[in-house]
C-alpha positions as CSV (number, residue, x, y, z in Angstrom):
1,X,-7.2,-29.8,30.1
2,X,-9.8,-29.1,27.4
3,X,-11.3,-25.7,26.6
4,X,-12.8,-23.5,23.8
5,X,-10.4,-22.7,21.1
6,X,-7.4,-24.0,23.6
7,X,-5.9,-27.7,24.1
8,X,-2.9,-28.6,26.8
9,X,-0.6,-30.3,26.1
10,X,2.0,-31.9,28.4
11,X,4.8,-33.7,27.1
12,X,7.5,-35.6,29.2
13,X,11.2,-35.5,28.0
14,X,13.4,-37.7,29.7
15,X,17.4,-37.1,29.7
16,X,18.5,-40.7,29.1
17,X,21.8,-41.0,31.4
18,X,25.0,-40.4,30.3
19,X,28.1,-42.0,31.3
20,X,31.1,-40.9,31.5
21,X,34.3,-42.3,31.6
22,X,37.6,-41.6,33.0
23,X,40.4,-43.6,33.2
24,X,39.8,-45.8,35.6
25,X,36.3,-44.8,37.1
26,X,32.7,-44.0,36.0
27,X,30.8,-41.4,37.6
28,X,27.9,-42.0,39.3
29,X,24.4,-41.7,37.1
30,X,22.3,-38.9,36.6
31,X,19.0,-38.2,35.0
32,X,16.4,-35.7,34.9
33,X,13.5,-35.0,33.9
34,X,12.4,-31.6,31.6
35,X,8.5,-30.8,32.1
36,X,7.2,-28.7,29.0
37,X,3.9,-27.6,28.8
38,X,2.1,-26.3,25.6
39,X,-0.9,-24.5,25.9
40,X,-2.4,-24.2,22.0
41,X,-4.8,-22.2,21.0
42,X,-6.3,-23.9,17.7
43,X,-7.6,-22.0,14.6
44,X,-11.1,-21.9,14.8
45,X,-12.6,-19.8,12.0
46,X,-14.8,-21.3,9.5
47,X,-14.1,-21.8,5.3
48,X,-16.2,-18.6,4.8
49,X,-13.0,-16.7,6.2
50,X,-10.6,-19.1,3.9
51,X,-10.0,-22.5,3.1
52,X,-9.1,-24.6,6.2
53,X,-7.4,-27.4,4.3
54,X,-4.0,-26.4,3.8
55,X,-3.5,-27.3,0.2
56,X,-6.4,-25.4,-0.8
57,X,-5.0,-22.3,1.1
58,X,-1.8,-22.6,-0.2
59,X,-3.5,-22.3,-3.6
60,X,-5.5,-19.4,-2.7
61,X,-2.8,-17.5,-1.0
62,X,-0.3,-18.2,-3.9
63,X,-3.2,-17.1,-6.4
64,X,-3.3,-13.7,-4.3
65,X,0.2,-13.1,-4.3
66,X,0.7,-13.7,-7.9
67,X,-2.1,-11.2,-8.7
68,X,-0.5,-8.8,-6.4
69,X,3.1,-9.4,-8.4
70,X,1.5,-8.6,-11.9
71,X,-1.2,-5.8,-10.9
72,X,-0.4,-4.1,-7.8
73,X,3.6,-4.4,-7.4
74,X,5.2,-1.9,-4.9
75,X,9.4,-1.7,-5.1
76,X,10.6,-2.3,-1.3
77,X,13.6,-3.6,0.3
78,X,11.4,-6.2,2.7
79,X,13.7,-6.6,5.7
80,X,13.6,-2.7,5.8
81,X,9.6,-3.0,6.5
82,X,8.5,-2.4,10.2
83,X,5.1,-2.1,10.1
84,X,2.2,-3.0,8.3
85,X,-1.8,-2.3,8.1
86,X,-3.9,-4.8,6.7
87,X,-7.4,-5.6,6.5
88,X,-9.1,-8.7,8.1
89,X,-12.1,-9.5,6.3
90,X,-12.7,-12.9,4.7
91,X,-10.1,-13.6,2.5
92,X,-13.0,-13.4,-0.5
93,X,-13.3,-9.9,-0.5
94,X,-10.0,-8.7,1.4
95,X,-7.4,-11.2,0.5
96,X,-6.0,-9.9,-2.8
97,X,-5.6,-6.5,-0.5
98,X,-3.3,-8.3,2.3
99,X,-1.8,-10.2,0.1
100,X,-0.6,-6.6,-2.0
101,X,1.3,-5.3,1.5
102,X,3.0,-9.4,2.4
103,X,4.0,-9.9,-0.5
104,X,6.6,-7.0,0.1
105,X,8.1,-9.3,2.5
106,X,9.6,-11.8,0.2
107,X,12.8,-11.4,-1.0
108,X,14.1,-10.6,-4.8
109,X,13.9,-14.2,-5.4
110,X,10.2,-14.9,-4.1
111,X,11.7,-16.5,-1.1
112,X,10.8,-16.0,2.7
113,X,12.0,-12.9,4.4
114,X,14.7,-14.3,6.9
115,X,15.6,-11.0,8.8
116,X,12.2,-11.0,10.8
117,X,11.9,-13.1,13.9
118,X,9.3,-11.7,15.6
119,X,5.8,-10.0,14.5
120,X,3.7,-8.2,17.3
121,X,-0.1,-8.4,15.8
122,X,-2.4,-5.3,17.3
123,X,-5.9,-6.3,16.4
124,X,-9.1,-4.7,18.2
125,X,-11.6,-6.2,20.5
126,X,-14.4,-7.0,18.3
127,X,-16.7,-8.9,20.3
128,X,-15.4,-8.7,24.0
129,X,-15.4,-4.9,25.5
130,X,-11.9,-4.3,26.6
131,X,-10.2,-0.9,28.6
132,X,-6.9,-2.6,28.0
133,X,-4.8,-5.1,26.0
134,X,-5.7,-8.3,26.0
135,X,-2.5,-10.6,26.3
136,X,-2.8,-14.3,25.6
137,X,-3.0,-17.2,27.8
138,X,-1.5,-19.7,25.3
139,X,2.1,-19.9,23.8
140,X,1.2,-21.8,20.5
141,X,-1.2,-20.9,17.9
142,X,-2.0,-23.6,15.3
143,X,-3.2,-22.9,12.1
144,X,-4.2,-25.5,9.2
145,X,-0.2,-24.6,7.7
146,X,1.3,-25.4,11.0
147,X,2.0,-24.8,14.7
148,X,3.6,-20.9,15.8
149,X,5.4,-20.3,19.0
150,X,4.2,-17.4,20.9
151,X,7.1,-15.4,22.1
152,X,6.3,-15.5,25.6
153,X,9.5,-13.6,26.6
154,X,8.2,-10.6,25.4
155,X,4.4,-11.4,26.8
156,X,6.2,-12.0,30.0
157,X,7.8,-7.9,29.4
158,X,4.8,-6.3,28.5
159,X,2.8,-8.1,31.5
160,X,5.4,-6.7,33.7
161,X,6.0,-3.1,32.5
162,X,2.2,-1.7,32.5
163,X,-1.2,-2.8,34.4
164,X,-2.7,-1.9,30.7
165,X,-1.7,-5.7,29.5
166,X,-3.7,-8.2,31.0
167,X,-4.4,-11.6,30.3
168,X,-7.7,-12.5,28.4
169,X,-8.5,-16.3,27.3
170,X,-12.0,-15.1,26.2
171,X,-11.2,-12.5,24.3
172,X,-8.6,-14.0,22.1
173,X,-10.7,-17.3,21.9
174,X,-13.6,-15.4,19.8
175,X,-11.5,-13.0,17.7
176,X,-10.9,-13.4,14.4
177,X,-8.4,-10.1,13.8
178,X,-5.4,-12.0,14.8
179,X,-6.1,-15.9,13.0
180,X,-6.6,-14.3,9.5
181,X,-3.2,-12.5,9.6
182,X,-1.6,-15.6,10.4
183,X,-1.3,-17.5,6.9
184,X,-0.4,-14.5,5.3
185,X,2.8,-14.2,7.7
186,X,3.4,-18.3,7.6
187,X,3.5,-18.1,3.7
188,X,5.6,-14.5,3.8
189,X,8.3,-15.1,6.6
190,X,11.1,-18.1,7.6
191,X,10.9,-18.1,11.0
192,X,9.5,-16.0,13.8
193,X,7.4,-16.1,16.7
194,X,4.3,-13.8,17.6
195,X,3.0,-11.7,19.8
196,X,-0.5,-11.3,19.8
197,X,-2.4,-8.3,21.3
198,X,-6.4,-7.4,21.5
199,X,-6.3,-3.6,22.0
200,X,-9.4,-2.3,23.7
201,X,-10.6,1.1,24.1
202,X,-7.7,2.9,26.1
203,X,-7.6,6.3,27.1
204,X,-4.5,8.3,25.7
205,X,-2.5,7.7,29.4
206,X,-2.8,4.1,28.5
207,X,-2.1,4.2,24.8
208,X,1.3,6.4,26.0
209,X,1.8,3.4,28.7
210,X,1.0,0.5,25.5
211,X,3.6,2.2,23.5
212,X,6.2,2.9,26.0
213,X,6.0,-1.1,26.8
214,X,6.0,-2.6,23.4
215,X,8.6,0.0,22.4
216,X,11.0,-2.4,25.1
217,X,9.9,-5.3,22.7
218,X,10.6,-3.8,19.5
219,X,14.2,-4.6,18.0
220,X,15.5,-4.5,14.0
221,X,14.0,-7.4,12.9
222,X,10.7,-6.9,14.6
223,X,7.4,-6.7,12.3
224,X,4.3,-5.1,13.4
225,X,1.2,-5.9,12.1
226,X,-2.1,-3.6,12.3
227,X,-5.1,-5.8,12.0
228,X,-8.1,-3.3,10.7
229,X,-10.3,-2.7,7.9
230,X,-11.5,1.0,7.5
231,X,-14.8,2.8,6.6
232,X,-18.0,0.7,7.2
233,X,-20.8,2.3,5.7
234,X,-24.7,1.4,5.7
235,X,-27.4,0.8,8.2
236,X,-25.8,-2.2,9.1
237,X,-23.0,-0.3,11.0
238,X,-25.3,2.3,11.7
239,X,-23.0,5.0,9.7
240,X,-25.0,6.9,6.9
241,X,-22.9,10.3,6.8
242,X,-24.1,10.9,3.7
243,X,-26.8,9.6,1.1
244,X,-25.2,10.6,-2.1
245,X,-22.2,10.1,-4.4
246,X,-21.4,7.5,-1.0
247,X,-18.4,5.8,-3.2
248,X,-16.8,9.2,-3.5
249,X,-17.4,10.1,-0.1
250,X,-16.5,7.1,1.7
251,X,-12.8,7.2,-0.5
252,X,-12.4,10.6,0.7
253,X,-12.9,10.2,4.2
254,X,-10.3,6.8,4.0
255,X,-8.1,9.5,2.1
256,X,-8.6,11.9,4.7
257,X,-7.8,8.6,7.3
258,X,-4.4,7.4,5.7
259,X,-3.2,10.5,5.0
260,X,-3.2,11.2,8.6
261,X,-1.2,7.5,8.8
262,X,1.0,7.8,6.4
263,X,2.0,11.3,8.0
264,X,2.6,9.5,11.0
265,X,0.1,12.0,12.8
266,X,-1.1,10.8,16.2
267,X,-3.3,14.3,16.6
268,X,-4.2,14.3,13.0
269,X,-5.7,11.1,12.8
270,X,-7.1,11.8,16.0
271,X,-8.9,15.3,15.3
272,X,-10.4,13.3,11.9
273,X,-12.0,10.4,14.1
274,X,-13.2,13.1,16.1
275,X,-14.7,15.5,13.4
276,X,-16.2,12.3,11.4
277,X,-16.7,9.5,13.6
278,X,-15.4,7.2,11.2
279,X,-16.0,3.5,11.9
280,X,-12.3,2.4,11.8
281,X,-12.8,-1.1,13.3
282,X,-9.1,-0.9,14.2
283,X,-8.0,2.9,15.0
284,X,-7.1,1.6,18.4
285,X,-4.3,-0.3,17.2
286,X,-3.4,2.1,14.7
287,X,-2.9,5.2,17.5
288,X,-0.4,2.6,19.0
289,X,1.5,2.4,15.8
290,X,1.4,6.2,15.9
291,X,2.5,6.3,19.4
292,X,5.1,3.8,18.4
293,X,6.4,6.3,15.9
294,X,5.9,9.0,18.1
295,X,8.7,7.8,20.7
296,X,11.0,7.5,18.1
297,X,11.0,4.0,17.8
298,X,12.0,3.9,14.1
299,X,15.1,6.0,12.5
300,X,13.0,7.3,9.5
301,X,9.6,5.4,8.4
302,X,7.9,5.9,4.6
303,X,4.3,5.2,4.4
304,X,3.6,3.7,1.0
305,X,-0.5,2.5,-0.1
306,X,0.0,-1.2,-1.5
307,X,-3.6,-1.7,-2.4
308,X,-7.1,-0.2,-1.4
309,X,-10.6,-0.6,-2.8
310,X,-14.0,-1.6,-1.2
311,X,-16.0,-4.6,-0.7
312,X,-18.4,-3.0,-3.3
313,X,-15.7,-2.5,-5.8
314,X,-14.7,-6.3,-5.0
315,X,-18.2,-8.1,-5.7
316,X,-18.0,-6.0,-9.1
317,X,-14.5,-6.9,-10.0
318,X,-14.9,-10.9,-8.9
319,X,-15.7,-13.6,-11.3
320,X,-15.5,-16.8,-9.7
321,X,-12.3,-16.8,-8.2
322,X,-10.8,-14.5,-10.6
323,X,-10.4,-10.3,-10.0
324,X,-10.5,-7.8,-12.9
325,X,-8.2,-5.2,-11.4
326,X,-9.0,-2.5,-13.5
327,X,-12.8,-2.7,-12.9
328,X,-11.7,-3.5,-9.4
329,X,-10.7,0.7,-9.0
330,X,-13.9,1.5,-11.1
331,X,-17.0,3.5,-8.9
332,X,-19.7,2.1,-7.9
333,X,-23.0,3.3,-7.2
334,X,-24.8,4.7,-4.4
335,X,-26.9,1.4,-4.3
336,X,-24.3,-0.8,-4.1
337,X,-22.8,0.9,-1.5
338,X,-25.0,-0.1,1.1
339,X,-23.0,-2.1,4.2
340,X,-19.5,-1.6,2.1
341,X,-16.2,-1.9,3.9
342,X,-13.2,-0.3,3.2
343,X,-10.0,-2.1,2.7
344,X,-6.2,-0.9,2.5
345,X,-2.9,-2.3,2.8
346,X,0.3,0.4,3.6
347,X,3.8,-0.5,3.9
348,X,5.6,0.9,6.7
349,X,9.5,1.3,6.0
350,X,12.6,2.6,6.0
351,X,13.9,2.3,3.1
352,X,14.3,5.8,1.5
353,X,12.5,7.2,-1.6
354,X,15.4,8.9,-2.4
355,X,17.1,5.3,-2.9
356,X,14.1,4.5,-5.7
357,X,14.0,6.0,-9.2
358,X,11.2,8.2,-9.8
359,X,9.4,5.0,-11.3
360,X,9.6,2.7,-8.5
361,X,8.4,5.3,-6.4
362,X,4.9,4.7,-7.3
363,X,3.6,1.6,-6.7
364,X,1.1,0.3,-9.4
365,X,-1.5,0.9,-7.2
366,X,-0.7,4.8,-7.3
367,X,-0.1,4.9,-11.5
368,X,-3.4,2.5,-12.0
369,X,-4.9,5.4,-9.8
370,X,-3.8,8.4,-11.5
371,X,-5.5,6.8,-14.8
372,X,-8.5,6.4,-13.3
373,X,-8.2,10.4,-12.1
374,X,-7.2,11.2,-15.3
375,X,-10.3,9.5,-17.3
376,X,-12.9,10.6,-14.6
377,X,-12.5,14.3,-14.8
378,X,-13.2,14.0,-18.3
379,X,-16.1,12.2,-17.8
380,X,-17.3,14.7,-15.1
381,X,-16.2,17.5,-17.5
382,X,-19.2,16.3,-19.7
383,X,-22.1,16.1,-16.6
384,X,-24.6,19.0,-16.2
385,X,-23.3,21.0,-13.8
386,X,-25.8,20.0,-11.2
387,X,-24.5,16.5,-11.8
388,X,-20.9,17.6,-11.1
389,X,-18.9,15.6,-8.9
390,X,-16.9,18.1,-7.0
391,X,-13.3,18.6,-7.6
392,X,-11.7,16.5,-3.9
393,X,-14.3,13.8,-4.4
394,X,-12.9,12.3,-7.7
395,X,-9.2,12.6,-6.2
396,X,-8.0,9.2,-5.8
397,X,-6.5,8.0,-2.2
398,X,-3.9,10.8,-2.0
399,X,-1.0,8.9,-1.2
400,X,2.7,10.6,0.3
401,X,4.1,9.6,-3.4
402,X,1.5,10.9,-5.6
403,X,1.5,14.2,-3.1
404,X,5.1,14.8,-4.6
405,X,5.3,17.6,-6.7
406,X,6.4,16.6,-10.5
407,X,6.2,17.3,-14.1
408,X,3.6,15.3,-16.5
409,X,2.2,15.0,-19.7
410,X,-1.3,13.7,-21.1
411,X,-1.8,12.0,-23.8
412,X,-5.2,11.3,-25.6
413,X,-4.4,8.6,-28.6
414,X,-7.6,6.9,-30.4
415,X,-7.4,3.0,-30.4
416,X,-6.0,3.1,-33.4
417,X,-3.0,4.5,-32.0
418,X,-3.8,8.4,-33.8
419,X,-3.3,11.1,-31.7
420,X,-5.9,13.3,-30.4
421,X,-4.5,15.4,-27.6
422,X,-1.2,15.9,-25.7
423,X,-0.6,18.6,-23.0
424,X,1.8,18.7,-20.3
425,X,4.0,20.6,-17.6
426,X,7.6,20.3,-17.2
427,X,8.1,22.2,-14.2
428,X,5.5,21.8,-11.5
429,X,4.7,23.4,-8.1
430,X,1.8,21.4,-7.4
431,X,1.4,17.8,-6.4
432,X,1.4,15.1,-9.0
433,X,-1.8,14.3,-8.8
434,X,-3.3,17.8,-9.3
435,X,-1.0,18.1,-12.4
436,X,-2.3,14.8,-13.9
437,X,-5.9,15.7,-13.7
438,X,-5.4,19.4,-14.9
439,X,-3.0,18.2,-17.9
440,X,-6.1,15.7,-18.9
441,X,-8.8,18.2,-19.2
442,X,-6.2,20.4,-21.1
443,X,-5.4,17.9,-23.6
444,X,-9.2,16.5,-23.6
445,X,-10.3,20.5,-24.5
446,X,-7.3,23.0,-25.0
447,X,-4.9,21.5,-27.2
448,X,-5.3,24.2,-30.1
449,X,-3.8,21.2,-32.7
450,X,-7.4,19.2,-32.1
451,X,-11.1,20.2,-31.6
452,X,-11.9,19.6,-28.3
453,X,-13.3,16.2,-27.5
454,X,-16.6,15.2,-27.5
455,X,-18.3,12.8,-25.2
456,X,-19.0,10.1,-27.4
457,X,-15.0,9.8,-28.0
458,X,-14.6,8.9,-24.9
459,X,-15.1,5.2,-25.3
460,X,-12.1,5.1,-28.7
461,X,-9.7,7.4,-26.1
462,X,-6.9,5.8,-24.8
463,X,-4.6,7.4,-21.8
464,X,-1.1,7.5,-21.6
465,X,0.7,9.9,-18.6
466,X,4.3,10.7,-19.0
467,X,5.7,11.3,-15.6
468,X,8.6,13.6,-15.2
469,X,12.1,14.4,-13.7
470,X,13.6,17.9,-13.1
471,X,15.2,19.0,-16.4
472,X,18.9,19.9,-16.3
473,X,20.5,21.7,-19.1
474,X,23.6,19.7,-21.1
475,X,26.6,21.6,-22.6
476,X,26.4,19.7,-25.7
477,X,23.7,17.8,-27.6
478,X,26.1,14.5,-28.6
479,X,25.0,14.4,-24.5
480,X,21.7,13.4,-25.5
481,X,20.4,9.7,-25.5
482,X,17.5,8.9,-27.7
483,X,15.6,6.5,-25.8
484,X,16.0,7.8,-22.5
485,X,15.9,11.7,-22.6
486,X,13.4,14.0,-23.3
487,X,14.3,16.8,-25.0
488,X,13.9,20.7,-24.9
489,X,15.3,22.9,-27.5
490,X,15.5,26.8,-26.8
491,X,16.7,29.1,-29.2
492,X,18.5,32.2,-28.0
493,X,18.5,35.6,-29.8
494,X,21.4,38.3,-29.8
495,X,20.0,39.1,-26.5
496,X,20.5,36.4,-25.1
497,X,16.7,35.7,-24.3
498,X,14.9,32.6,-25.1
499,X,13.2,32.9,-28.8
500,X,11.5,30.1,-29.5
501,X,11.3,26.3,-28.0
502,X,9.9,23.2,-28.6
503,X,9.6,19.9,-26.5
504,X,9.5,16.0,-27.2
505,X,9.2,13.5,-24.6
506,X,11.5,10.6,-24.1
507,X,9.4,8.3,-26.4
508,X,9.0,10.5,-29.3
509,X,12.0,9.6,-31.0
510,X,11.5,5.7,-30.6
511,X,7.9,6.0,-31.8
512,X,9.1,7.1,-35.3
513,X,12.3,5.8,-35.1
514,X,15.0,8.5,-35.2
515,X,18.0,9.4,-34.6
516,X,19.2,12.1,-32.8
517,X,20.3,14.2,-35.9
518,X,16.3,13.2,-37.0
519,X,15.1,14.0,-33.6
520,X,16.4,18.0,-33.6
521,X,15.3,18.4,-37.0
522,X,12.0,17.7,-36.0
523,X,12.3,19.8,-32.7
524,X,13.3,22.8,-34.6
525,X,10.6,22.7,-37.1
526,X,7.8,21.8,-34.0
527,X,9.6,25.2,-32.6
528,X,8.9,27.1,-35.7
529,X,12.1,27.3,-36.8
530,X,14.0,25.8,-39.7
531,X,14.9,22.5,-40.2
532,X,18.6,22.9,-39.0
533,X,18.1,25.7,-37.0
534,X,19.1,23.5,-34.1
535,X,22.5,23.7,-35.4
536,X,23.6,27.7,-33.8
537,X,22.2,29.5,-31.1
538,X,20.3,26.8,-29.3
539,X,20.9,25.6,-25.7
540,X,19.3,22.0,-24.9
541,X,17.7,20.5,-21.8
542,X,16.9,16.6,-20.9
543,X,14.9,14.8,-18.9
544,X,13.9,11.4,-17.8
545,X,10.2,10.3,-18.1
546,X,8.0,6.8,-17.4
547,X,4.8,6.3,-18.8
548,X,1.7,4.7,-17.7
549,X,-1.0,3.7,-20.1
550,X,-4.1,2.4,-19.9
551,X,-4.6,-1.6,-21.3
């Protein structure tokens, strides 16, 4: 039986007869015959959504995942992932995205995650209008990389627990949400089987029904995959919110979208696709994840933001086959704008952030991010006030980890490596991200030891951020390690109140090579006291610190 997209397959296998033999007689013979029939559903997208010979994939996704390694690495245990959302645009412009969240699936060594066995893909409907979910008729999808088993146990569950899944040959013969995931998972995972799932436009009785079935489905080594890009702007999708400053707007609304994700908030991403109308191709499929959440599914999940930039970004960025990541999170202009699609990857997990130090926290999508905050409010600093971005457009993607509240410090250095500005706070009550870009226009314009900067500066300014830990005091300074610890000195009067202090950060020392005797000399003089003032009446405080710099 031929059809669109499908071929059946019957293969014959014949038990050959067996005898066996007791002492003195054979039993009689027996043979059987084992009818299995394959229905496979064959890749049919063309080489403008990726290379359909498998060695020139293989080279393609390999090049992806190597860029994602070096520019956008994220610290994750990857059989603790559960979940994932992805884009599903040609692998041109969205590939070096997916390939930033599967990557988290390998092991230490590079290899194939082994824990996964099975990966239940929510995509939406894009061509076919659908009040349900859309199971498959087939129970083999073959791709150009080889043939996977659909796991028609748990097609054969979900058919029976709800009248929402129903099966639909013609809408999974025409959509492409589901094939592009597919090499991404071959390359990522050992061995698992799929279940693929259109999800239509349900009402929230059905997406409660959805969830309550696949929940039956859903065991420790189950991936989920979320198939969806997010904000398409232009005439083209027939969404023009806004006319001006659309880059900034556009990331703010996808800020306001995965912040609603990430916070695992059914009703607050709800209330924003009500309140913007935001052309989330696959917010279906997301509330299920939500609703998946929602029923306690998962013991504890962490949302972490592996990559995101737009398609406008990604035509600036590309050239040939090769992306520039740092112009890749540069703006773009209102022009180029026009017909853009958004693209983000975040990594669903349950491995704690408490388990990570504070450096692996971020991923190097949210430190490349906080220098790109930290450079554009001191550009926006110099426009004419009518020309002023406003203060919650230039915020990056606000991301769970960057929302954490913690110390930092700015530094302005020339390119030849002279300082020009350095400002900072230890203790902070405010989210990292707010910290960064006030510390950056204080150590662009307040710091008294410099004039403050001009505009045409900005281009010999390099920017380093110093991310912070909690200080905790030491009872003696031999406790301090050059190298790793900041330092804080204090000096105490008869009163016991604080009389001066004075602070270097954790690379200070290294930068000028000193030792620690060196280093509170130093101290004391940068507090305004004498050279070995450090020696009597001080009390000392350390810290640990990361930096990120800009190339």
């Amino acid at each position: 039986m031929l059809r669109k997209s499908s071929i059946f397959i019957l293969l014959f296998f014949v038990l050959p007869h067996i005898i066996f033999s007791a002492c003195t007689k054979s039993s009689g013979k027996h043979a059987s015959k084992v009818q299995l029939e394959k229905f496979v559903h064959m890749a049919n997208l063309s080489s403008d959504w990726y290379p359909q010979q498998s060695e020139s994939l293989e080279k393609e996704l390999n090049a992806y995942f190597e860029q994602a390694k070096r520019d956008f690495n994220i610290v994750v245990d990857g059989d603790k992932i559960k979940a994932l959302i992805v884009p599903h645009a040609g692998y041109y412009y969205s590939g070096l995205c997916s390939a930033c969240a599967y990557r988290a699936l390998l092991d230490k060594n590079g290899d194939k995650n082994k824990h996964i066995s099975r990966v239940i893909v929510l995509c939406p409907s894009h061509r076919v209008f659908l009040n349900n979910i859309a199971l498959p008729d087939y129970n083999v999808y073959q791709t150009c990389l080889g043939q996977l088993d659909v796991d028609t146990q748990a097609i054969n569950i979900l058919g029976k627990s709800s009248s929402v899944f129903r099966t639909h040959a013609d809408a999974h013969n025409i959509e492409h949400a589901i094939e592009v995931q597919l090499p991404f998972l071959q390359k990522t995972i050992n061995n698992f089987k799929i279940v693929p799932l259109i999800v239509g436009h349900l009402t929230q009785d059905s997406f409660h029904e959805a969830a309550m079935a696949i929940k039956k489905i859903v065991n420790d080594a189950t991936l989920v995959v979320v198939s969806s890009d997010f904000t398409h702007f232009g005439k083209t999708y027939e969404y023009l919110p806004f006319s001006k400053l659309v880059f900034h707007q556009v990331r703010y609304l996808d800020s306001l979208a995965i912040q609603a994700i990430t916070g695992l908030s059914g009703y607050g991403f709800e209330q924003f696709l009500h309140d913007t109308h935001a052309t989330i191709c696959g917010q279906m499929p997301i509330n299920v994840l939500l609703g998946l959440s929602s029923l306690g599914v998962y013991k504890s999940l962490n949302s972490r933001l592996a990559c995101y930039y737009n398609s406008a970004q990604l035509k600036k960025a590309i050239n040939g086959n090769v992306i520039n990541s740092d112009i890749l999170l540069n703006p773009v202009s209102d022009l180029e704008c026009e017909g853009c699609v958004s693209y983000a990857s975040i990594i669903f997990t349950e491995h704690a952030v408490g388990e990570l130090s504070r450096e692996d926290v971020l991923s190097d999508y949210d430190k490349k991010s906080l220098l790109k905050l930290a450079r554009q409010v001191i550009v926006n600093a110099f426009r004419l006030d009518i020309d002023k971005i406003p203060e919650h457009l230039i915020y990056p993607v606000i991301t769970p980890t960057i929302q954490l509240a913690s110390g930092a410090f700015v530094t302005l250095n020339t390119k030849n490596g002279d300082l020009r500005g350095c400002i900072g706070q230890i203790w902070a009550n405010k989210p990292l991200y707010q910290i960064v870009a006030e510390m950056a226009l204080a150590s662009a314009f307040n710091d008294s030891r410099f004039s403050p900067l001009k505009k045409e500066e900005l281009d010999n300014i390099v920017i380093d951020i110093t991310i912070l830990t909690v200080p905790r005091k030491v009872g003696n300074y031999k406790e301090i390690q050059i190298g790793r610890d900041g330092v804080i000195l204090n000096k105490i009067d008869a009163s016991g109140q604080v009389k001066a202090t004075a602070v270097f950060l954790p690379q200070v020392p290294g930068q000028f090579g000193w030792n620690l005797a060196t280093t509170l000399e130093h101290l004391s003089q940068k507090a305004g006291l004498g050279k070995n003032d450090w020696q009597h009446d001080c009390e000392f405080e350390v810290f640990e610190g990361f930096e990120i710099r800009e190339k």
